[in-house]
C-alpha positions, -999 to 999 in steps of 0.1 A, spaced: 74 -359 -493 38 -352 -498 32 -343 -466 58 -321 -461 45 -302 -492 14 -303 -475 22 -292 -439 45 -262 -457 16 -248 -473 -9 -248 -444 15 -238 -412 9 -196 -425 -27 -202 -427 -29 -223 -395 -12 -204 -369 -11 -171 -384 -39 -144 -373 -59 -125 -402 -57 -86 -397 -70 -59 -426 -60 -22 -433 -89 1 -420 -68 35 -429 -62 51 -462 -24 41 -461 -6 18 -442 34 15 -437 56 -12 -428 87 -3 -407 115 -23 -408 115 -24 -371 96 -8 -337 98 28 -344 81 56 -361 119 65 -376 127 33 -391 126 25 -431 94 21 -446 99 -16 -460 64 -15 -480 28 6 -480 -2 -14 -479 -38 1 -486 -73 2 -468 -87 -32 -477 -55 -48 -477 -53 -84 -457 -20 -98 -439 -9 -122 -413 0 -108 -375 18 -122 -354 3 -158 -343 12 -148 -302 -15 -120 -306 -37 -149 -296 -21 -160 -268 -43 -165 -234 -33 -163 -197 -65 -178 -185 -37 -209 -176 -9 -184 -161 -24 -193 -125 -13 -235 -129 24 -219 -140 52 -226 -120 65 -205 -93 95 -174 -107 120 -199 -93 109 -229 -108 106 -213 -139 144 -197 -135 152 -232 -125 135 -247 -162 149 -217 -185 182 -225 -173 180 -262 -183 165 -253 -220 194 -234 -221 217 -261 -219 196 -279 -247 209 -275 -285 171 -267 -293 175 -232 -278 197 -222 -305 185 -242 -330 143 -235 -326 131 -200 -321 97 -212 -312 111 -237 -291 135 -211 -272 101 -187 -265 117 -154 -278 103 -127 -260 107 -101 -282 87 -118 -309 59 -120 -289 31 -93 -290 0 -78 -273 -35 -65 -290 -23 -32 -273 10 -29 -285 15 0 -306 38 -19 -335 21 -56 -340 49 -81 -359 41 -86 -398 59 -102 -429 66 -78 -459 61 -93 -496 93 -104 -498 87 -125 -465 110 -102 -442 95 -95 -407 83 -58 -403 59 -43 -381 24 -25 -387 10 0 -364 -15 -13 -339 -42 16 -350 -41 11 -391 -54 -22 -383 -83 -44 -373 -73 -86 -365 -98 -110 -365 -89 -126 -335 -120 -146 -327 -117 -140 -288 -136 -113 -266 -103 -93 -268 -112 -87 -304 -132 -64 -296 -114 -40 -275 -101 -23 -307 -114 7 -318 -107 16 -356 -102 56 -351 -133 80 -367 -107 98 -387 -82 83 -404 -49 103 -398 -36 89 -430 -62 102 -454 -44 132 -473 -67 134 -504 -89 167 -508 -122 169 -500 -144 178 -530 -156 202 -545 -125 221 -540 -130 255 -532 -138 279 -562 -100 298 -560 -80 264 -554 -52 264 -548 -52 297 -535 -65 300 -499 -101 310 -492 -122 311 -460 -151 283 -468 -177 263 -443 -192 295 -428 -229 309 -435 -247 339 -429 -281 348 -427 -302 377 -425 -341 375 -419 -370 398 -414 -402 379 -404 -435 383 -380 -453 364 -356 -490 355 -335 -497 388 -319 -489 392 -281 -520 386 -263 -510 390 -229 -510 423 -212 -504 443 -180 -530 440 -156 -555 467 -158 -578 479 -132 -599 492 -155 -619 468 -179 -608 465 -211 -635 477 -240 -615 469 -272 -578 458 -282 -561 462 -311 -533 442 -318 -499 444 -340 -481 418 -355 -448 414 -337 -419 425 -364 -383 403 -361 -350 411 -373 -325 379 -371 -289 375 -378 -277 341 -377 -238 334 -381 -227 293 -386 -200 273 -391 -198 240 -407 -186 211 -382 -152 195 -383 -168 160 -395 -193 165 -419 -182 158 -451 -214 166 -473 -219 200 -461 -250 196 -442 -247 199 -410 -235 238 -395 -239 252 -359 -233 288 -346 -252 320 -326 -284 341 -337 -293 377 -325 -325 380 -325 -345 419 -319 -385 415 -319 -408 451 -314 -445 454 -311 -473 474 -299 -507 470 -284 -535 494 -278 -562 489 -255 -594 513 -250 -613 508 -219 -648 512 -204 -643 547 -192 -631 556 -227 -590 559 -217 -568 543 -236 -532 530 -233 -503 516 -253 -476 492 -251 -448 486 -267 -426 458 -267 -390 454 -272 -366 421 -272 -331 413 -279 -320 379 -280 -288 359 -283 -282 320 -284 -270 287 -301 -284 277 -332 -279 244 -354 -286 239 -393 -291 207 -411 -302 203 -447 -324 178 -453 -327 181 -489 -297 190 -507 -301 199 -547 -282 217 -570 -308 247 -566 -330 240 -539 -332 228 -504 -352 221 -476 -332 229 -440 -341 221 -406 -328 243 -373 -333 249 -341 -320 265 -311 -325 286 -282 -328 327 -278 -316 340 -242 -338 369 -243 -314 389 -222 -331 427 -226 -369 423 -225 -386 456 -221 -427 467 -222 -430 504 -221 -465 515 -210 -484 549 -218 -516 553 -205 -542 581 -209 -564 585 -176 -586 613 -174 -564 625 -144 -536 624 -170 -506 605 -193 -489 583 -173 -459 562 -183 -439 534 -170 -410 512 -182 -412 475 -170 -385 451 -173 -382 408 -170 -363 380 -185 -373 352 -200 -357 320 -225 -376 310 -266 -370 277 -278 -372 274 -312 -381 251 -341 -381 256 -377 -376 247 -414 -369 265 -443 -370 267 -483 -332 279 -498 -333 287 -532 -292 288 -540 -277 312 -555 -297 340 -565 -269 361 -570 -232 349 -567 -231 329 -531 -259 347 -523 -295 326 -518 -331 333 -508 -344 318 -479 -376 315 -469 -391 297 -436 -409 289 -403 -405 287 -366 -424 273 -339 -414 288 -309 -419 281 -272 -420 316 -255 -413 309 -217 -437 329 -190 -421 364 -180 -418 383 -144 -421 418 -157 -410 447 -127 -413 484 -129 -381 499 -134 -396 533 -125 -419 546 -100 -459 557 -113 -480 585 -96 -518 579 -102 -532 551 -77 -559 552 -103 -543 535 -129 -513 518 -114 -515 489 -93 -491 496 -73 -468 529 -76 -436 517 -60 -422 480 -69 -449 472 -91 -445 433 -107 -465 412 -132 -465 379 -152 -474 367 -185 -478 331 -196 -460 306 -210 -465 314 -254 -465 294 -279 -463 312 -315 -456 304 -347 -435 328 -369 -425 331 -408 -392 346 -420 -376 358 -452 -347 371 -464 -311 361 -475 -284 337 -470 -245 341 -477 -227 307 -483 -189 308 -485 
């Protein structure tokens, strides 16, 4: 009698295979389909038994029997009173179950079989087939808010979306068009930027960190340059830039953080305009190139300066890549043009750095 007691107690434990609950919510149906009653609800962390055949190896199928000889043996078990009387012994089929199945067999807490969804769980099956799961990144059954709930709750309000507008300046532009006269002085002016930036948070972040989006970006300067035989000329610089830009906040407080971005500018309109003033005369030209800015940079947000509105302050290293400038217009003095029909030139590759201020909407 004892060890009946005994072998009662340990058959669950010694043939059936642990699984947990890796989703918020777990049902159990009372049979294979996403339509059939929901017999009980288990949560994330919750253990249960599978289905003991979940283990079941084929490494063996190749010493099986041929299809007829194993026609030949069903039919004799058949005949047996233990296929009536011995479920385990008859080899039900459709008790059986795979890894990949999408319902996996289960007992309820009232010891009724029910089935489980193969993706709210994770069995410990101790095999390499264990680890062909793959727990899902988001749990589908997760319905619960995320916090802090938007300000007008439950009312509808867009949310996850900044905006930024900055003014800044940069290293002065040291390249220049190739004079043929020498140059006696320079004088050089600070570059003057204008970004917009517009982000969005990304679908997975939960601790409002991490946001991607566009920039524009529109930079204008102007050189002089005085030369030997006392002419002058000017230049002035115009860019407009578009590209991808991505935002993480490194620091996060209440008031203050400290945020890292980069991204790219496509500097798709890059224009020089060129005066210069030979003793023969003014002469002017318009060149034209394309070229791609890299960018790196952190900066200071003080929150909330005025109601979702917050100072930001910052820096940018930036990788300016080397330009093919041509003349979009033809010149008429040989004296001072290099060349007075498809006239070409190239700067080199920059590096700058730049600092930025201005303000930041956070919605």
């Amino acid at each position: 009698m004892k060890t009946f007691f005994l072998f009662f107690f340990l058959t669950p434990s010694a043939f059936a295979i642990d699984a947990v609950i890796t989703v918020l919510e777990a049902p159990l149906f009372k049979y294979r389909s996403l339509n059939a009653p929901v017999v009980q609800y288990l949560r994330k962390g919750d253990k249960l038994y599978v289905h003991p055949s979940l283990n079941n190896t084929g490494k063996y199928d190749h010493m099986a029997p041929g299809l007829e000889k194993q026609t030949e043996i069903e039919k004799s078990m058949k005949e047996g009173p233990e296929w009536k009387e011995d479920a385990l012994f008859k080899g039900d089929r459709n008790r059986s179950a795979d890894i990949e199945d999408e319902f996996i067999p289960t007992l309820d807490r009232n010891g009724q079989e029910a089935f489980v969804l193969s993706e709210h769980i994770y069995v410990y099956l101790e095999t390499p087939s264990e680890f062909i799961q793959r727990p899902k990144a988001k749990d589908p059954t997760d319905y619960r808010l995320t916090e802090p709930l938007p300000k007008d709750y439950p009312l509808y309000t867009i949310s996850g979306y900044r905006g930024q507008f900055l003014l800044g300046t940069t290293q002065p532009y040291l390249d220049s068009y190739p004079y043929k006269s020498d140059i006696k002085t320079k004088g050089y002016q600070s570059p003057v930027d204008m970004i917009v930036t517009l982000m969005k948070r990304t679908p997975h972040d939960l601790q409002d960190r991490l946001y991607f989006g566009g920039s524009i970006a529109l930079r204008t300067f102007s050189n002089t340059y005085r030369f030997t035989n006392n002419t002058t000329s000017e230049e002035k610089g115009f860019k407009f830039g578009i590209g991808p830009t991505i935002s993480y906040d490194a620091y996060k407080g209440e008031d203050n953080r400290i945020n890292l971005n980069g991204g790219v500018l496509v500097n798709l309109f890059n224009q020089l305009d060129i005066t210069q003033h030979a003793l023969s005369g003014v002469g002017k030209r318009q060149y034209r190139g394309f070229n791609l800015t890299p960018r790196l940079g952190v900066q200071y947000h003080r929150k909330n300066i005025f109601e979702n509105i917050d100072f930001v302050v910052g820096s940018a290293f930036e990788i300016e890549t080397s330009t093919r400038f041509a003349a979009k217009d033809a010149g008429r003095d040989t004296t001072i043009w290099r060349n007075v029909g498809n006239d070409t030139f190239s700067t080199r590759t920059l590096t700058t750095l730049s600092v930025a201020f201005g303000v930041q909407s956070a919605y």
